[in-house]
N, C-alpha and C positions, 0 to 999 in steps of 0.2 A: 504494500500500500504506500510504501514512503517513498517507492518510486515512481509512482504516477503523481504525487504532492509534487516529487523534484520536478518534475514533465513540465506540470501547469507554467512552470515559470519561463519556459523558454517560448519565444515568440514564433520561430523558425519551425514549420514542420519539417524540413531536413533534418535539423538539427537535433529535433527530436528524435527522428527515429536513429542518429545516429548515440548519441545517447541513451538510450534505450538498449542498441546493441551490447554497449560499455557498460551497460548496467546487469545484462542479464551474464555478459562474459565473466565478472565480480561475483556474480552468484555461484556460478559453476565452481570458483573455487574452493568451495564449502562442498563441494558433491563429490558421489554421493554421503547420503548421511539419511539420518535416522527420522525423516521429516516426509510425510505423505500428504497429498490434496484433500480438505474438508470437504471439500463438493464432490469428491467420487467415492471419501471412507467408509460410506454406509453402503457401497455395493460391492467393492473388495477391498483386501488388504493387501497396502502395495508401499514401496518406497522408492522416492523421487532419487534416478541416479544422473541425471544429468537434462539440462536445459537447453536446447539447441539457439543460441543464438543471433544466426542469421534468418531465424524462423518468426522471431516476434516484429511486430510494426503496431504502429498506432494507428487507431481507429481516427476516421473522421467525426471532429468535433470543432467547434468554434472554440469553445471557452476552455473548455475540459482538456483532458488527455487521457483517454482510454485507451488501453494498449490488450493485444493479444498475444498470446504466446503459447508454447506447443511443450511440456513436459513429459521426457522420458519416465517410466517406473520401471518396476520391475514388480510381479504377483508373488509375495511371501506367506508365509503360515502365520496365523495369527499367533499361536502359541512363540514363533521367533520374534514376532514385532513385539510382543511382551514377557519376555523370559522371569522378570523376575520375580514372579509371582512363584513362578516351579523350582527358584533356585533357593528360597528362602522357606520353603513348604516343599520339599520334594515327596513328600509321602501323605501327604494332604489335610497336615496339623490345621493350617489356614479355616480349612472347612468344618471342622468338627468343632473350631472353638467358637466362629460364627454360630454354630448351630447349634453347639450349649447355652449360648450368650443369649440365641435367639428363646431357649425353652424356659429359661431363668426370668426374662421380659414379659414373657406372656404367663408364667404359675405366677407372675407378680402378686404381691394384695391391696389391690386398688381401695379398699376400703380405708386403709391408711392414711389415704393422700390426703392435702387440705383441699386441693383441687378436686370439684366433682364434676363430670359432665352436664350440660344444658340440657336438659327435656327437649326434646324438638318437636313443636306443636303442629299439628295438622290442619290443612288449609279450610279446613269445612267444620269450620265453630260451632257449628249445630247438632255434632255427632260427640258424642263424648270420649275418653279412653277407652272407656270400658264398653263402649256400645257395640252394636249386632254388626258382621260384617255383610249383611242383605242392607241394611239401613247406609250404612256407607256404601255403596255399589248404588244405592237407587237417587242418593243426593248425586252423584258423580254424574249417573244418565242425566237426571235432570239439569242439572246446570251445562251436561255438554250441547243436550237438545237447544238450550236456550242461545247460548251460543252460535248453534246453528244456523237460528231461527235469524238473529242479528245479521248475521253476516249473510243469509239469505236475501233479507229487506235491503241491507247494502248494496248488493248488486242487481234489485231491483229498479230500485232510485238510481242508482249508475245508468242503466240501461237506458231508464226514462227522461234520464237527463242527455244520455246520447242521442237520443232521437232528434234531438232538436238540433243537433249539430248535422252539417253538411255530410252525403254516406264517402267515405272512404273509396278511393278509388279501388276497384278489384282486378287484377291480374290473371288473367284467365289458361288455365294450362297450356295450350294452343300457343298463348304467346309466347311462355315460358319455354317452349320446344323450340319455338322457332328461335326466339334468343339463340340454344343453346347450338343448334346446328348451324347458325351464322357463325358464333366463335368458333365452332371446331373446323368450319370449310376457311375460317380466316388465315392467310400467311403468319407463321410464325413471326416475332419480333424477337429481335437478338438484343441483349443489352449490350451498351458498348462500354467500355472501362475509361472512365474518366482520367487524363493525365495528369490533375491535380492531387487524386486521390493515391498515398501507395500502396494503400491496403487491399484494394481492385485486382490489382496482379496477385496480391498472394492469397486471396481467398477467392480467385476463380481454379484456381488449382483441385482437380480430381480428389478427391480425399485417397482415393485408394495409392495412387501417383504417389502424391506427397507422403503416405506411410512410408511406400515404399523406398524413395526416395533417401527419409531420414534414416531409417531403419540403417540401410546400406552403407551411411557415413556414419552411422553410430557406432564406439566401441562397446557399445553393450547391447546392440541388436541382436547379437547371435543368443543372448541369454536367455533361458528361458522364462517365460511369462512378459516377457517384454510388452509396453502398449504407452500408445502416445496419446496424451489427453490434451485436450484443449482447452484452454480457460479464457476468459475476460476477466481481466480488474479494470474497475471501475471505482473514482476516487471523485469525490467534487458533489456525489449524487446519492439521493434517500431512497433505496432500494426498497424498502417496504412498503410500496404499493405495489412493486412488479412482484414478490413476496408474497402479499395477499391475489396476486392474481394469478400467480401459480399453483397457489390452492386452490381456487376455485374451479384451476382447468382439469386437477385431478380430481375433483368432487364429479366434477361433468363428466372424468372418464372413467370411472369406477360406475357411475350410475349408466351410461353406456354400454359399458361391458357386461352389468349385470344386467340388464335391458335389450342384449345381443341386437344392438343397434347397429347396423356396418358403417362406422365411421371411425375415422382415423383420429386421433391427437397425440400431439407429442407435445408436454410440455416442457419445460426448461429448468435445468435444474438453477437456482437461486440459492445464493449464503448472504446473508449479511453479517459483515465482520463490523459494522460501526455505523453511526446513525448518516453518514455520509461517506461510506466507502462497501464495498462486497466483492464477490463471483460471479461470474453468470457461464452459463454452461453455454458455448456458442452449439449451432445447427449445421453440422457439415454437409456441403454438398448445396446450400441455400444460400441466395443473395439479402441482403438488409434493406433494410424500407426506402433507406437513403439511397441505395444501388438503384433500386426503382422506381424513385420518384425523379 
């Protein structure tokens, strides 16, 4: 993150990305070592052994300086990425004192304590502790009916208050066809790569190419579990709205998939590391809004 802070201050995007280069070269000299990516640790366990340098550039930005870059790993055992748990507990003292510790916490005798728990009262004042549970069950119907009933009249009066408004124009399937067999008989459009931009050249690159590519000047291609991630940092910007809408894309695809909808999402993976900096998981093989517009 404290390299995208240095970025902001240079005026030149030359300068930038050469910079950049010098920054991620400075890094390498720390590698490998015992440090893996947040934004891919929950789907395997892996450590970062080297950074390819002439791999990263900065994204197009006016103010900002978001930069991408391309992180070797290598796939280890979790058990190696955390030894010390089995070097210190070889025979598995760790767990059985946990689990005395745990049986001792719970025969506790709570009647001791000065502290007592809150009663937690129930929402329907009208039924008592101690009362029937038919009588509770038949207040629940009725206040859900009533409920109902509300929200019923609501979208009455919605309705009737629609009516007075002008009807909505309708799209008729017919049209909707023909829309779609005009785009598909249309000439494809090529996007062209801007000469301003230098991140155009290296993200119109094949993903599969550019694996391969790196792989093959890698001294640690041949190893195995090898995999090259791609990351954005991003420094200057409140990532918690893209955050909150990454959740919501996998709410929509989990209730799809249980709905065996046939639609595709891919959403993005997201980290925020500060109320003004994070991750984001780029989309290989796709162009950016800015490439498009």
């Amino acid at each position: 993150m404290a390299i995208g802070n240095r970025l902001r201050s240079i005026p030149d995007r030359n300068t930038r990305c050469t910079r950049l280069i010098a920054e991620l070269a400075m890094l390498n000299l720390n590698l490998p070592a015992r440090v893996w990516l947040p934004l891919y640790s929950s789907e395997f366990c892996h450590l970062i052994v080297r950074i390819p340098p002439n791999a990263g550039v900065i994204l197009n930005s006016k103010d900002k300086a978001p930069y991408l870059l391309y992180v070797e790993t290598v796939d280890i055992d979790a058990e190696l990425l955390f030894p010390a748990s089995s070097k210190l507990y070889p025979d598995g003292k760790l767990g059985r004192e946990l689990s005395k510790s745990a049986e001792n916490l719970h025969s506790a005798d709570w009647n001791n304590c000065e502290i007592q728990p809150k009663p937690v009262y129930s929402s329907f004042s009208s039924i008592s502790a101690n009362g029937d549970d038919d009588d509770l069950h038949k207040q629940f119907v009725f206040e859900k009916l009533t409920i109902c009933d509300t929200l019923s009249q609501m979208s009455v009066d919605s309705n009737a208050s629609g009516d007075s408004r002008e009807p909505s124009a309708l799209v008729s399937a017919s049209d909707i066809r023909r829309r779609l067999t005009e785009s598909l008989s249309a000439p494809t459009k090529q996007l062209k790569h801007s000469t301003e931009d230098p991140s155009a050249s290296i993200l119109s690159e094949p993903w599969d190419e550019k694996l391969k590519r790196v792989r093959e000047s890698s001294p640690y291609g041949s190893l195995s579990g090898w995999r090259l991630l791609p990351v954005i940092v991003k420094t200057g910007d409140d990532l918690r709205q893209e955050l909150l809408a990454y959740q919501i894309l996998r709410q929509l695809q989990d209730i799809w998939k249980l709905e065996h909808v046939p639609l595709r999402l891919k959403p993005y993976r997201i980290l925020v590391v500060s109320r003004d900096s994070g991750m984001i998981e780029p989309i290989v093989n796709a162009v950016s809004l800015h490439q498009v517009r």
